[in-house]
C-alpha positions as CSV (number, residue, x, y, z in Angstrom):
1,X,120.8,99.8,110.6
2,X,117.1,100.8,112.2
3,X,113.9,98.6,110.9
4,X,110.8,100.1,110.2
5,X,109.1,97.9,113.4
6,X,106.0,99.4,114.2
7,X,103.1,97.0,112.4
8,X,100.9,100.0,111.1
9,X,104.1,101.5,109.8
10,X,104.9,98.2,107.9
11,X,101.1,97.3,106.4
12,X,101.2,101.0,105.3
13,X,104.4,100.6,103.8
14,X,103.6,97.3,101.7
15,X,100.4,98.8,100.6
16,X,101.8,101.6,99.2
17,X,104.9,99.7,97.6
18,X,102.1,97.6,96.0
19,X,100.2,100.3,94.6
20,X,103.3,101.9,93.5
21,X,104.6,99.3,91.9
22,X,101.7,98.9,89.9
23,X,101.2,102.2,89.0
24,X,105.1,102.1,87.7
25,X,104.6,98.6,85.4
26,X,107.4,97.2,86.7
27,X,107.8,93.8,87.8
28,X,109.1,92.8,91.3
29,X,112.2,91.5,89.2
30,X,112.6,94.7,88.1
31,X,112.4,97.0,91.0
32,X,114.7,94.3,93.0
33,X,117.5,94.9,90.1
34,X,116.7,99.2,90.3
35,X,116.5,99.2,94.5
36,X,119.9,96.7,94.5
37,X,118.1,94.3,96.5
38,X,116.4,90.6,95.4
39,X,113.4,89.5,94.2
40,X,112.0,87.6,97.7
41,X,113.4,90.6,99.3
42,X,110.4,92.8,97.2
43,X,107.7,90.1,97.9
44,X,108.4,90.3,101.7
45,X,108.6,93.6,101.4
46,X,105.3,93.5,99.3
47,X,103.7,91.5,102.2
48,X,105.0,93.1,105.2
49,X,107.2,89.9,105.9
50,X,110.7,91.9,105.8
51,X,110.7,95.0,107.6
52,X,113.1,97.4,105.0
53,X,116.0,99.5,106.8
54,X,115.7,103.4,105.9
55,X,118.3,103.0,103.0
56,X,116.2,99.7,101.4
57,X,113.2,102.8,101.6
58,X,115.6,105.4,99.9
59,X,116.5,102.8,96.9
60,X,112.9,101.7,96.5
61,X,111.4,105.3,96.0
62,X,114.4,106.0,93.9
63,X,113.7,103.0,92.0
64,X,110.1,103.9,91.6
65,X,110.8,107.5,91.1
66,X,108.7,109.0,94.4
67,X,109.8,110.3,97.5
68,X,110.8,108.1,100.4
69,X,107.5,109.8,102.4
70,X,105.1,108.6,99.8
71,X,106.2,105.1,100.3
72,X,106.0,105.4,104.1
73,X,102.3,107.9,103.5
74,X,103.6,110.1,106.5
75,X,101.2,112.7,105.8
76,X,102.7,115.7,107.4
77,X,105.8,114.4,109.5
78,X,108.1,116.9,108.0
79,X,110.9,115.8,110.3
80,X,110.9,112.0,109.1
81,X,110.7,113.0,105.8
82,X,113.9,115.6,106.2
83,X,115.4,112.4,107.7
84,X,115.1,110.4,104.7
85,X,115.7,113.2,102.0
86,X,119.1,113.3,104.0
87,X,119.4,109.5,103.7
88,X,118.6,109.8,100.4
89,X,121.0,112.7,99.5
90,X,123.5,110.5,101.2
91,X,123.0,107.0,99.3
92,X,122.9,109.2,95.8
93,X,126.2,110.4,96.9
94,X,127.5,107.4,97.4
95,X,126.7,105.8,94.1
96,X,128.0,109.0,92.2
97,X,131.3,108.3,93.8
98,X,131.6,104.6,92.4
């Protein structure tokens, strides 16, 4: 699975999960339980410790009800964000089918 790896990516990333988060009211117990991930997993996340895989992405903005690009604050790379409305397309098609 690819990583997010490049560092301004990543401190972008966990700013914008922050100020989402906040915006939403949830806590990080919360979101970890909506994005089927953990707790510590959020905080590093939160703190640009873990570096998410595209599909962690996908399950946090669907958790937090935004796009995947707002997360990632990709301005206008319409490619990417193609890219992970696809991935996202793909994971929702994936839980339907449970």
């Amino acid at each position: 699975m690819s990583n997010l790896n490049d560092e301004s990516i990543m401190e972008r990333f966990a700013g914008n999960l922050r100020r989402l988060l906040e915006q939403s009211g949830m806590s990080q117990r919360e979101l970890a339980a909506r994005a089927s991930t953990t707790q510590p997993m959020v905080h590093g996340y939160l703190h640009a410790v873990h570096k998410p895989t595209v599909p962690a992405v996908v399950r946090l903005a669907h958790a937090l009800r935004v796009h995947p690009a707002e997360l990632l604050d990709m301005g206008d790379d319409l490619l990417l964000a193609e890219w992970l409305e696809r991935q996202a397309a793909k994971l929702r098609a994936g839980a339907a089918g449970r």
